[in-house]
Phi, psi and omega in degrees: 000155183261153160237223210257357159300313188270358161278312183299345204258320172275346152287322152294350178260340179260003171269003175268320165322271179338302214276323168313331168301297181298326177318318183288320182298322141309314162284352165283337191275341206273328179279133173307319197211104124336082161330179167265350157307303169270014127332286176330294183331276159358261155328320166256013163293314167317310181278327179285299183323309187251043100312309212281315188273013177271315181264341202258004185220338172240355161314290183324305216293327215260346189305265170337311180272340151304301177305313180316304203276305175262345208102146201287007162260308182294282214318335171311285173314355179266299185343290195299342191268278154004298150328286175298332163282002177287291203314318177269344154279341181272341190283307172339296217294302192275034180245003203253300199275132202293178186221110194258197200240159176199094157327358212244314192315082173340096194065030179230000175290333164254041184226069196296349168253030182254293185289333148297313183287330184292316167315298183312296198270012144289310193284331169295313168307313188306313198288325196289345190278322201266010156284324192274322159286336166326285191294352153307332202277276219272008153300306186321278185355306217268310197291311204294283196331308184284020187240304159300343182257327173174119216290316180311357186255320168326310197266266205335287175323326176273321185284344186288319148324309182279339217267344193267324127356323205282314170301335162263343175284330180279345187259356155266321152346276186307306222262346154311289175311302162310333191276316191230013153080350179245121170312327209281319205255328163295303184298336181273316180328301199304306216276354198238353163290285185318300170356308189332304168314299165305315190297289200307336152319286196306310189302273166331312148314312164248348161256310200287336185316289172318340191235044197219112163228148184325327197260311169316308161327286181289336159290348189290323194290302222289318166309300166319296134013291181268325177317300177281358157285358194256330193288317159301263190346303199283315196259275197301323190284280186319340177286298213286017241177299175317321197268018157064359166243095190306327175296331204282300186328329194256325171289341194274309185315275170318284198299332128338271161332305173295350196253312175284337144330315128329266203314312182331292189307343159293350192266355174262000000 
């Protein structure tokens, strides 16, 4: 049994994790008048972190953890079948959810493709947050365990995280800020996607421990995966290309890649 110095102390490394999330939200938030550059920019760093950590950490994770549990044929085939049911309950959702119109809305009621894109990027904002809280709820999880067992693998394993966080607060963040013009409500989105991270601590630590087996894991990652790759594919790449800088879009993309690739390599 733990006791409670060493709970509060791994429950603290995983809400410094998490709060790195609101951290990216603040630097997206933080530029006065947002271009169509950094727009791109942006945006497309948002699809490169989350393509990079889709295919290189939680596809393997949810791989591994299947293949364990059925074997390296069913679990390949559980995998892929996952993947793809994340890509097809999220494509569902969005051809499902209305996209409503509000005449009221300050300076877009007489603007009907004004107003659309502000829709679109509110609903992209929305999706990036709760795919990104999903994948956070069983990160909190992992980091709080490794906080109760041994703090030298914990504290490395919580900074390689926020650092990686840091870069998803931005990618829930801009297309918030574009959608309703408010700093205040893109930093409570970015922060409350982080949020995630402490709730699965918590969450997991008095419910899920007993019932959380390698095969619940691993369809959870594998969905998720597809979820934020259709969500990279559908949303965030065509917007960030749509503002006409095709180039800037594809460097934010890369260099998106390289930062999480980064953080990833701290964790070994």
């Amino acid at each position: 049994m733990y006791d409670l110095p060493t709970i509060l102390t791994a429950f603290g490394l995983t809400l410094f994790a998490g709060l790195a999330t609101g951290l990216g939200g603040l630097i997206a938030v933080m530029k006065n008048d947002p271009g169509k550059r950094f727009m791109a920019g942006a945006l497309g760093l948002s699809t490169g972190v989350m393509l990079y950590v889709s295919f290189m950490e939680i596809l393997p994770k949810a791989f591994d953890e299947l293949t364990g549990a059925w074997g390296e044929r069913g679990g390949s085939w559980a995998t892929v079948a996952a993947f793809f049911a994340g890509i097809a309950i999220i494509a569902l959702i969005d051809r499902l959810v209305p996209e409503p119109i509000n005449p009221h809305e300050r300076g877009i009621g007489d603007d009907p493709k004004k107003a659309a894109q502000r829709r679109r990027m509110m609903k992209m904002g929305l999706f990036t947050a709760g795919a990104i809280a999903i994948h956070n709820f069983p990160e909190g999880f992992a980091t709080f365990i490794a906080g109760l067992e041994d703090l030298t693998v914990a504290v490395p394993v919580a900074v390689a995280i926020a650092i990686h966080n840091i870069p998803e607060g931005v990618a829930v963040a801009v297309p918030i800020r574009q959608a309703t013009g408010s700093r205040k409500k893109a930093l409570l989105w970015s922060t409350v996607s982080g949020l995630a991270e402490p709730a699965g601590a918590l969450i997991g630590f008095l419910l899920l421990m007993p019932f959380l087996g390698p095969a619940t894991l691993g369809i959870s990652f594998a969905v998720v995966a597809g979820i934020m790759v259709f969500i990279c594919l559908d949303e965030l790449l065509p917007t960030a290309v749509a503002t006409g800088r095709h180039h800037t879009a594809i460097y934010g993309l890369i260099l998106g890649m390289a930062i999480m690739a980064a953080s990833l390599l701290l964790m070994i």
